[in-house]
N, C-alpha and C positions, 0 to 999 in steps of 0.2 A: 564406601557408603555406610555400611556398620558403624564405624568410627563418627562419621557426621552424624550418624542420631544419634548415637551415644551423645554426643556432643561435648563443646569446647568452651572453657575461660578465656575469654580474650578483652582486649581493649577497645573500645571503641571511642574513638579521637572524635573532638567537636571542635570548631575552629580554634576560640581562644581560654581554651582550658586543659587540664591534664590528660581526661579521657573518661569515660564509665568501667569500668569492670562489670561484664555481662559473659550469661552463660548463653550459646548460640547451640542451636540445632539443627537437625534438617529432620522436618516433619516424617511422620511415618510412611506418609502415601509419595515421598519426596517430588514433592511439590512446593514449597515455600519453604526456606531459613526462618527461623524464628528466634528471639532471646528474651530472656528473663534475670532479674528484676525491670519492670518495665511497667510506667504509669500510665502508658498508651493503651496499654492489655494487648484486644485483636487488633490491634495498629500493628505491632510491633512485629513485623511481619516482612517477606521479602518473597515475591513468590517467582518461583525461577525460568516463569514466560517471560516475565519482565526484565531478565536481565541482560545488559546488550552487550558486556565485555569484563572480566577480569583481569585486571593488571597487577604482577607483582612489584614487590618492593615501594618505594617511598616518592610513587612518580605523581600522587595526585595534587592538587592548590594545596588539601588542609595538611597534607605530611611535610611540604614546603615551608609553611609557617613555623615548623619546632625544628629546634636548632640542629647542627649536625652532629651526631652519636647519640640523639636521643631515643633511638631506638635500633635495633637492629635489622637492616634491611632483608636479611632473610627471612625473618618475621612478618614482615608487614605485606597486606596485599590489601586492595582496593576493590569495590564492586560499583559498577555502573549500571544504572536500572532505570527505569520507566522513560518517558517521553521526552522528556526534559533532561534525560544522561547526570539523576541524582547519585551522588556517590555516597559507599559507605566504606568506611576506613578503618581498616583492626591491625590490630597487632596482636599475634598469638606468644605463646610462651616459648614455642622451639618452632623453629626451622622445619623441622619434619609435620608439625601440627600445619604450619602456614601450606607446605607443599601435597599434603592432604586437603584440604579444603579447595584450594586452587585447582586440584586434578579433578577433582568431585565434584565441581561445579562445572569445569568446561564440557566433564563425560555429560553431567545433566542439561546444559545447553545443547552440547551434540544427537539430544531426546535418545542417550543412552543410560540406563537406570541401574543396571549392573556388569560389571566390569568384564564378568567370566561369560556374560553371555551376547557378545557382539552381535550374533547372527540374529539374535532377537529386537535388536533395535526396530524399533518404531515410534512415532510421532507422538498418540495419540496412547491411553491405558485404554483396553478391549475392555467392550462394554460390559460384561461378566465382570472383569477386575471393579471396572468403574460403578456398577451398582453395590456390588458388596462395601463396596468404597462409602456410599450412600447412604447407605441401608444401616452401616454401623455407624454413622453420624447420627442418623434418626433414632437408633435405638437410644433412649437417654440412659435406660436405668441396664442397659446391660443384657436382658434377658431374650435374645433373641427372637422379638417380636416386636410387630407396629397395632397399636392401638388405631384403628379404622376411624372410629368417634375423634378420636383426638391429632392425628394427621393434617388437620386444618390448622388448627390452632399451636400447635407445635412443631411445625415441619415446614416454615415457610420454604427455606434455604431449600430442604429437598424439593418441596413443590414446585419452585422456579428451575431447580438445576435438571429435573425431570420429566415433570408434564408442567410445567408453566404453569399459564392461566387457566387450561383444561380442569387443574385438580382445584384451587381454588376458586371455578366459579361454581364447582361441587353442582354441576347438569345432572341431570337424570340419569344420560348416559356414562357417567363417571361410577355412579354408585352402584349401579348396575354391572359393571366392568369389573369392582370390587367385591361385590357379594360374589360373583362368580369365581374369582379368583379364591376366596376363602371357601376350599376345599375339605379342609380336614376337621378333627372335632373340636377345636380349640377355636370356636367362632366368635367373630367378633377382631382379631386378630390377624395379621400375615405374617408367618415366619418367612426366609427368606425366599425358599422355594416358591411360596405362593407371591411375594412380591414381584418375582422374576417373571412368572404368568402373569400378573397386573400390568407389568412394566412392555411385556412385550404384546400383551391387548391393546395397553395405549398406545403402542408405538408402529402398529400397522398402518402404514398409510395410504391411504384409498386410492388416491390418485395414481401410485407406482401401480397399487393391486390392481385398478381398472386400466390398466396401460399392458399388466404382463395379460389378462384375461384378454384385451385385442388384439397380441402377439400370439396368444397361446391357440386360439380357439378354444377359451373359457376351459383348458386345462387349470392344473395348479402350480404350472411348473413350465417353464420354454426350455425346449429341445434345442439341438446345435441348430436346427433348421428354423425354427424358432426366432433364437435369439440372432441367426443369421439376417433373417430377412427385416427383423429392428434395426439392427444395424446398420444394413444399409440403406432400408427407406425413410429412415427416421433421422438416422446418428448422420448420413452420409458419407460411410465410411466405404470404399474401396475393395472388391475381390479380397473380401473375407472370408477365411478359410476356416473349416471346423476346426484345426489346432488351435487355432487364434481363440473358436468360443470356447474349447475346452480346458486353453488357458485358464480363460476368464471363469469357468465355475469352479475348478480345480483351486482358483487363488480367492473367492469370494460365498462359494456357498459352500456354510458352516457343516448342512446335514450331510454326513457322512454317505448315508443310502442314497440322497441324491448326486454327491459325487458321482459313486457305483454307478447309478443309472444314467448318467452326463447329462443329468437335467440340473436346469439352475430354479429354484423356492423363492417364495417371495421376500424370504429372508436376504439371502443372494442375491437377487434381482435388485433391492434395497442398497444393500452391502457394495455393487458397482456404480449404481445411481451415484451416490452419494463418496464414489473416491474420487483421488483425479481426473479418474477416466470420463466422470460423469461432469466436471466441473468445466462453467463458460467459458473458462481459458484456455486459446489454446496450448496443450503441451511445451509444443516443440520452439513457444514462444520464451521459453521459461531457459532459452540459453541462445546464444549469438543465431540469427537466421536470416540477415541481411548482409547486403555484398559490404565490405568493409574497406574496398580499394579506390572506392569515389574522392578526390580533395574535397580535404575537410568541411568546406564551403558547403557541399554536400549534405551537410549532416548539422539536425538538431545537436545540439551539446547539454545535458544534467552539466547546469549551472549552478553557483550558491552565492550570496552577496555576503557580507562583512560575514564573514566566517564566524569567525573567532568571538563573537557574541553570541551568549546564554538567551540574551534577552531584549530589552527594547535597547533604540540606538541612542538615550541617554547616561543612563547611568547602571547598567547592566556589567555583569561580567566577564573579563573575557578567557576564555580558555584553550591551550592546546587541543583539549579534549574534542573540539569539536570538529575540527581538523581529522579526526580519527573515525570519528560518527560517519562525518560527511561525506567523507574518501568509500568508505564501507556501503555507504549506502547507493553506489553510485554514482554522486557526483562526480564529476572531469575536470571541474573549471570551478578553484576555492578563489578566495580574493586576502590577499594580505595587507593590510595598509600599516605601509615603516613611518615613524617619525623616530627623530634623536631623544636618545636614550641616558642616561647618567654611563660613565666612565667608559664611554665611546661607543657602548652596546648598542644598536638599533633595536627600538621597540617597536608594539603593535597594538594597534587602538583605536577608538573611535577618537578621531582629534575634534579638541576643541569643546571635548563632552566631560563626564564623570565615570565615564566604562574605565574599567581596570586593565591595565597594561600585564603585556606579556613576553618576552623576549624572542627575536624575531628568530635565532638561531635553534627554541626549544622547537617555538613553530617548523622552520624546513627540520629538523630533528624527524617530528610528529609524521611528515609528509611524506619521507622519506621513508620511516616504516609501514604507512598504511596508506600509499598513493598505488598500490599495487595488489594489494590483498585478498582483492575478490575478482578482480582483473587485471590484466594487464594493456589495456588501451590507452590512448597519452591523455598524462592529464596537465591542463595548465594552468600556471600561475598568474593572477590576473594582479598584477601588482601596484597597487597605487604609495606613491614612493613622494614623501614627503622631506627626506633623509639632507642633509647635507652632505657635501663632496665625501669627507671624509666617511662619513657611516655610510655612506653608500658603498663604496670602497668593501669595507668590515662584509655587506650584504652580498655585493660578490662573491668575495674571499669563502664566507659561508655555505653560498649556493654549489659553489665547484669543492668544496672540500665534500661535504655534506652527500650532496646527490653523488656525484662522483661521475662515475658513465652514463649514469639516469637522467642527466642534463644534459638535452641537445643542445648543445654549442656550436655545432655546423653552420653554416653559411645561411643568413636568415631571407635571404631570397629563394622566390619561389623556383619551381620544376624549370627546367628547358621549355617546356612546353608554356609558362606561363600560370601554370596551376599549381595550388594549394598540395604538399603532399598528402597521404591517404592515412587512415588511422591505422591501418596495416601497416604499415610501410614505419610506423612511429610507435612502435608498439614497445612497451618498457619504455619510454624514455618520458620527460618532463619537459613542460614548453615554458618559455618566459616571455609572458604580454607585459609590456609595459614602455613609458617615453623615455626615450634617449636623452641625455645631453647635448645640447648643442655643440656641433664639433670641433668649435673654434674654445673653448669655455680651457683657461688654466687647469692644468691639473692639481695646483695646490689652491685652488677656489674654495672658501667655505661652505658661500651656499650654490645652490645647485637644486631645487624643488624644479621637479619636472611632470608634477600634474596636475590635471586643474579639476578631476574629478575630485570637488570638493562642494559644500552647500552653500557658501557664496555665490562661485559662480555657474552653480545653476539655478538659485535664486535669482540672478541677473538675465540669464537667457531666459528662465522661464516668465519675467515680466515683460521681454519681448517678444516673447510668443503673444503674451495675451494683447497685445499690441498690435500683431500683425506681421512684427517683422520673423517670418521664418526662415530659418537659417538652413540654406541649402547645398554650403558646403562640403556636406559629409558627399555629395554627388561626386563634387571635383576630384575624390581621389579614386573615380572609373577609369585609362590606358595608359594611373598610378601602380603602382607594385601593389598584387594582390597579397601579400602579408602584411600591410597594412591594416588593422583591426579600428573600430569606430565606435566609441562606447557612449552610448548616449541615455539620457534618465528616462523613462517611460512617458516625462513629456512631451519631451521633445520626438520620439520615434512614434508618439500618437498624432502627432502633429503631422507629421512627415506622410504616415499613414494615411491620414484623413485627405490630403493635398496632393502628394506625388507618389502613389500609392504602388501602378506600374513602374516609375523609376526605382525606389524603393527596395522593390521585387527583383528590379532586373540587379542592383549593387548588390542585392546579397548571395545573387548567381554565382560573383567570382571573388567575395570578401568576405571577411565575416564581421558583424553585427554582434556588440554586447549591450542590452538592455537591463538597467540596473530600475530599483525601485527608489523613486522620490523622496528627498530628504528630509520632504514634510510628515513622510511615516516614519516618524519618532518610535512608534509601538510595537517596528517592524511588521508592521501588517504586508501582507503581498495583493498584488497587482494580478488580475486576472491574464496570465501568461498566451490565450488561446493566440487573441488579434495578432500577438506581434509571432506568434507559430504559424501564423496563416499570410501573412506578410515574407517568410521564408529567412527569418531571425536565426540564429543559430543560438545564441548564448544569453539566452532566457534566464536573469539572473534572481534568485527567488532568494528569503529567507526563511531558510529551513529550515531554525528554532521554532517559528511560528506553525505549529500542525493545524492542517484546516482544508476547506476546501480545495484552493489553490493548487496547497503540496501533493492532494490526492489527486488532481490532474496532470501532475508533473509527474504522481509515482508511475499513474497507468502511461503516459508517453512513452515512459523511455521501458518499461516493465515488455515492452511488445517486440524488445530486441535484449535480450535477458538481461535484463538491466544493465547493461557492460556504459552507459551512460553517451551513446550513443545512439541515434534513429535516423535513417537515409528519407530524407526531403522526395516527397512523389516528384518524380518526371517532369508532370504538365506544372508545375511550379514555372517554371520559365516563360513562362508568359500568359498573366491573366490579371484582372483584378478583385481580389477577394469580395469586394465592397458592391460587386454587382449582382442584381437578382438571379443574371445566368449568367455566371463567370466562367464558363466552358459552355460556349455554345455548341452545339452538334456530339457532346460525346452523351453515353449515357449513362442514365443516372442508377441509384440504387434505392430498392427499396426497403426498406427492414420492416418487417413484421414478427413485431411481439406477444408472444398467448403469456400472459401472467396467469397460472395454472393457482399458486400457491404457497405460505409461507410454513417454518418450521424455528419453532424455537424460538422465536421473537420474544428479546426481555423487554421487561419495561423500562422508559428511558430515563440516564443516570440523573436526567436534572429538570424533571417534570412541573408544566406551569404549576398544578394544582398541589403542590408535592406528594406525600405519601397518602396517593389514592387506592392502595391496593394496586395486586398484581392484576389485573384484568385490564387488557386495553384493548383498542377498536385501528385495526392498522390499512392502512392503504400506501398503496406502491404508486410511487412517483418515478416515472425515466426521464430524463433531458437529454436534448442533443445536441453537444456542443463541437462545432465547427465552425464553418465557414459563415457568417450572418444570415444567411439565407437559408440555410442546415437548422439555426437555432431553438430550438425549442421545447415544452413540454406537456408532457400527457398524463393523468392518474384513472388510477383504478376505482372504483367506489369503497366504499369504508365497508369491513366485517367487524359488528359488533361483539365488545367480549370473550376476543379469540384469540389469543399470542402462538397458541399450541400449535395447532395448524390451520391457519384463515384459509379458506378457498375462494378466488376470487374468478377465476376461469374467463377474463376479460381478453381482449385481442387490442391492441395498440398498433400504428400503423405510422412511418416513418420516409419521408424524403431523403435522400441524401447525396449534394452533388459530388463532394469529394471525400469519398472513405477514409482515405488515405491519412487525409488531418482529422477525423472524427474522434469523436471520445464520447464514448455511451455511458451516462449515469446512471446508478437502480438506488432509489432514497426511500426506505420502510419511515413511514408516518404512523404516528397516534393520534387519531382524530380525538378534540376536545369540543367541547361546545363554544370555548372561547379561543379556543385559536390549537395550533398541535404541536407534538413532541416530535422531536427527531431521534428514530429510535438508531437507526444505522444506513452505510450506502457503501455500495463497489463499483469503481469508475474503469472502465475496458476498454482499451482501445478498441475502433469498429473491427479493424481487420483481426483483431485476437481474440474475436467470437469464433466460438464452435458452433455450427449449426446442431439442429435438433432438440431433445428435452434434454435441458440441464440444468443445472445448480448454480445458484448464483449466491456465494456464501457473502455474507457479509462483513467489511475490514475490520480484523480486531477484535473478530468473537470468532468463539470456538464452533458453536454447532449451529449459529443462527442462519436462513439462506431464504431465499426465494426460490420458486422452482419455474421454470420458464421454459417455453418451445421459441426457439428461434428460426427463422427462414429469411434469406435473404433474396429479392428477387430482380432481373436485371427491365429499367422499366425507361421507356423515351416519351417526350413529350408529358403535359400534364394527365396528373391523375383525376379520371373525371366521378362524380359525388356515385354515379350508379354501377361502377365495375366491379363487378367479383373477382376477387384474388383468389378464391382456393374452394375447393369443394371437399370435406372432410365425412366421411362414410362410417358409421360404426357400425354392428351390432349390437341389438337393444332384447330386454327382455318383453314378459307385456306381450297383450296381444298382436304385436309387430314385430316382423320377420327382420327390420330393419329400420335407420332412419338417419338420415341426410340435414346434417349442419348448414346453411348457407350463410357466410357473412355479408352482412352488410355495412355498405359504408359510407358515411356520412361525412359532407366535406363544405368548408366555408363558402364564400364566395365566389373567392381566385380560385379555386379548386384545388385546393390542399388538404388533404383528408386529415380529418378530428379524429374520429374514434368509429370503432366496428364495433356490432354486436352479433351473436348468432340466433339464428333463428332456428327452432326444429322444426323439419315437417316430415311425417312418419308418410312410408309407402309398402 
């Protein structure tokens, strides 16, 4: 790590030139690469959240373009970073220089910072490191202190990475938090000491502190008994034992004296809130927790459509690279499309377009090393094979050299029993989807195109759709062999959808269904994945270049079975129609009720209508609920003006829901504008990967930003009518009352579907 800040001379390669010579560092607080000479200035930057892979030597597209011995491969290493997997490309001056870097950066990806001290790894810098961290950014001139007066106008960056909006709308209560903090005689000023008392005034939050005062009996502190009896009337947690809460203070509260005394402070009470333990996920979701021995048929499948594309399906790039990403990321099921290549080699490309080819052999190369990397579940090769006899041939030859025992070659009929085998039972190995040749066809025949997933002809079927004529087909291969797979374009299966909805349902009982996205998304845009997850589709084929709403419904799907890219299809799948108002008559339903308590840390958003309006915004929490059509829907909270720091919003939301199972709960932070709003952030959860109780709902892709939420799920038959009380909530109050009783109320359309609660107090 020494060595990286000291830092290094290296090259930096640009596609069709020599290279830069630039001096690279790793910042102090290492957290971002940085180099100089550099006319980007704060551009020129690499910060090392973003970075998704190091690869040594001379394996990326721009080290391909310069010729062979132009540099030394021991030398040369690669960095892949941000959303889009941009590379950057060096070349150092020795070997030993490249194999420090290389190590240095994987330990800093592993959120390890120094090498001697493994036991200390952790995620996050503790927030002591992290304010001195702060503190010595804001100090401009050096001198160990913050001008008060000048903190506004000089300290954005701290103001937002801090207290947000709080310090920049400069309330009464801000300055007031500051004159008290400015302790000593040097007024006017906070040295560090007093900043830390600023930092940790601003940073008490009400809501946790009025939450341990109901646990506590307006102690300052919860005892084992205490925090026992939170835990389980709140957390719903289980024959909680005092080890378990002495765990919990012993590993979260900081005061020493309150260790001693095995009380947990609101510091600690804080400190848990806000870890794993407090967050809407559940844990134990966060690695395999489903039966994995159902045929495959059984099982959602983390799909990806033309892989190997950067970008749109014209004239985009293509790359191995992504092959790498996508495997890592979960996917099961990449798609490689062959056509013939120069000097017999089979390529891979969007035919017929301007995307850039890539050889089909680096590809299973790629697949081969990272089809296994983060799990070991089968993953298959969806191959659309354009190839003639002979390069077909070459693609075999490839596949069995290549994978080796990792291609199941076995008998491609199904079980005895007539079933798909199990992803257990297929574990390590690689599948091959794709058309046979005909089996009568020479074998020194030149061509040999055996697919017709191509945009002609679904061009042609899709103007029979709109015609009427639906092709119904795909039925006939039902007491067909179920390895038989049926790939059809999200027209055609919306079609199918819309018409034979129950038969549909029942074919993907014992086959499996791959849905790809229309040819007419040129810009790879995706396809709202839900209908055809609710239809009991398995191979939901998305394009994963494209980040967006979509992808984040695809993350939280399969995220609910630790992402090993696999999720088991509910049960009552077999027989229902998703399209109906009660598609499970007689079972019962569930209710989800949501307390939006609160938000924490809310930035402003990166690409605001009115642009730079200042740091102050006005937020309201949006949930949807996306399921089944009749599941569908959404609710918002009212707007808090002026408050990103901590908005309080204390609203109750109230939710239907026929089948959990398929549910995916959205949480969207808004900026209310006068002319329309911002989208500041959102985390999408599967229904059953909620924890009950007050949690955390952090939001994707930001460090500290969250909503804080009470969740309750309740089991509920028949309609919900406009005047039922769900829940009677009891506190103590101060005030001439001894007590006072919350009652919700709830307000429901016509059909009797409930809109939104509010509470009412009435003191007794």
């Amino acid at each position: 790590m020494s060595s990286m800040q000291m830092g290094t001379q290296m090259v930096k390669l640009r596609g069709g030139s020599k290279g830069l010579v630039r001096f690279f560092f790793l910042d102090e607080h290492k957290s971002c690469i940085r180099w100089r000479p550099s006319r980007k200035n704060e551009k020129a930057k690499i910060s090392i959240d973003s970075i998704r892979e190091v690869c040594e030597g001379k394996r990326s597209e721009i080290f391909q373009r310069y010729s062979e011995g132009s540099f030394d491969p021991n030398c040369c290493f690669s960095l892949y970073y941000g959303e889009h997997m941009e590379s950057l490309d060096l070349v150092s001056g020795t070997g030993e220089e490249a194999r420090t870097w290389i190590t240095g950066l994987k330990y800093l990806m592993a959120g390890i910072s120094d090498e001697d001290s493994l036991a200390k790894r952790q995620r996050t810098l503790t927030w002591l490191t992290w304010l001195k961290q702060t503190f010595t950014e804001a100090d401009k001139n050096g001198d160990g202190s913050l001008s008060i007066m000048k903190l506004e106008c000089e300290s954005k960056e701290l103001a937002r990475r801090c207290v947000c909006s709080r310090w920049m709308s400069v309330t009464m209560e801000s300055f007031l938090v500051l004159q008290e903090a400015d302790t000593d005689d040097n007024q006017g000023t906070l040295g560090f000491e007093e900043f830390c008392s600023f930092y940790k005034m601003m940073s008490t939050r009400r809501d946790l502190y009025l939450l341990m005062l109901t646990y506590s009996n307006h102690k300052d502190h919860l005892d084992t008994d205490d925090l026992t009896r939170f835990l389980e009337n709140e957390q719903k947690m289980t024959k909680v034992t005092k080890d378990h809460c002495l765990e919990i203070i012993n590993k979260f509260e900081p005061c020493s004296e309150n260790q001693q005394q095995a009380v947990l402070g609101i510091d600690g009470f804080t400190n848990y809130m806000r870890s794993p333990a407090g967050d809407i996920f559940n844990p134990e979701h966060y690695s395999v927790n489903q039966d994995m021995t159902q045929p495959l048929s059984n099982y959602f499948i983390a799909s990806s459509h033309n892989t190997y594309l950067m970008g749109d399906q014209l004239m985009s790039q293509s790359r191995v690279d992504m092959y790498a990403w996508v495997l890592q990321a979960g996917c099961r099921c990449v798609e490689v499309d062959c056509w013939d290549g120069q000097d017999g080699e089979p390529i891979v490309h969007h035919g017929y377009t301007l995307t850039s080819k890539i050889l089909f052999k680096d590809v299973i190369e790629t697949i081969n090393k990272y089809a296994f990397a983060k799990n070991d579940y089968p993953v298959i090769l969806s191959i659309e094979n354009h190839c003639s006899v002979p390069q077909q041939k070459k693609m075999a030859q490839y596949l069995v050299e290549v994978l080796g025992d990792k291609l199941d070659v076995s008998n491609v009929g199904a079980e005895e029993s007539g079933r798909l085998p199990s992803p257990e039972s297929l574990r390590g190995k690689i599948l091959v989807k794709g058309k046979k040749l005909p089996p009568n066809i020479d074998e020194n025949a030149e061509e040999g195109d055996v697919s017709d997933e191509d945009s002609a002809d679904e061009m042609e079927d899709d103007c029979k759709l709109m015609n009427g004529d639906v092709r119904t087909s795909v039925f006939d291969l039902w007491a067909a062999c179920s390895w038989q797979v049926s790939s059809l374009s999200e027209t055609k299966a919306h079609q199918l959808m819309q018409q034979k909805a129950a038969s549909f349902i029942q074919f993907n009982q014992r086959q499996l269904s791959r849905i790809y996205p229309s040819s007419y998304r040129v810009d790879s845009s995706n396809f709202n994945p839900q209908p055809f997850w609710n239809s009991g589709c398995q191979l939901v084929a998305l394009n994963y270049q494209s980040e967006g709403r979509v992808l984040q419904l695809n993350r939280a799907k399969f995220y609910s079975n630790g992402n090993c890219g696999y999720v088991l299809k509910p049960a009552c799948m077999c027989a229902f129609n998703p399209n109906l108002e009660d598609p499970l008559p007689g079972r019962m339903r569930k209710q989800l009720v949501l307390k939006i308590i609160s938000g924490q840390q809310l930035p402003k958003p990166k690409d605001s209508m009115l642009g730079d309006r200042g740091e102050i915004i006005d937020p309201f929490v949006e949930v949807e609920i996306i399921g089944l059509p009749v599941d569908c829907c959404k609710e918002q909270t009212r707007v808090v003006d002026d408050n990103g720091f901590n908005p309080m919003w204390e609203e109750t939301l109230v939710f239907s829901v026929h089948m959990p199972e398929l549910t995916l709960v959205r949480f969207l932070v808004w900026d209310h504008d006068p002319i329309g709003q911002d989208f500041i952030g959102q985390r999408t959860i599967a229904f059953n990967s909620m924890m009950p109780g007050y949690r955390h709902v952090y939001l994707e892709g930001m460090e500290e930003a969250s909503i804080f939420v009470h969740v309750a799920v309740n089991d509920v038959t028949g309609k919900v009518g406009t005047a039922q009380v769900m829940s009677l909530i009891v506190i103590k109050t101060g005030g001439d009352s001894s007590s006072g009783t919350f009652l919700p109320l709830i307000r429901g359309d016509a059909a009797g579907r409930v809109m939104r609660t509010a509470l009412l107090p009435v003191y007794v």
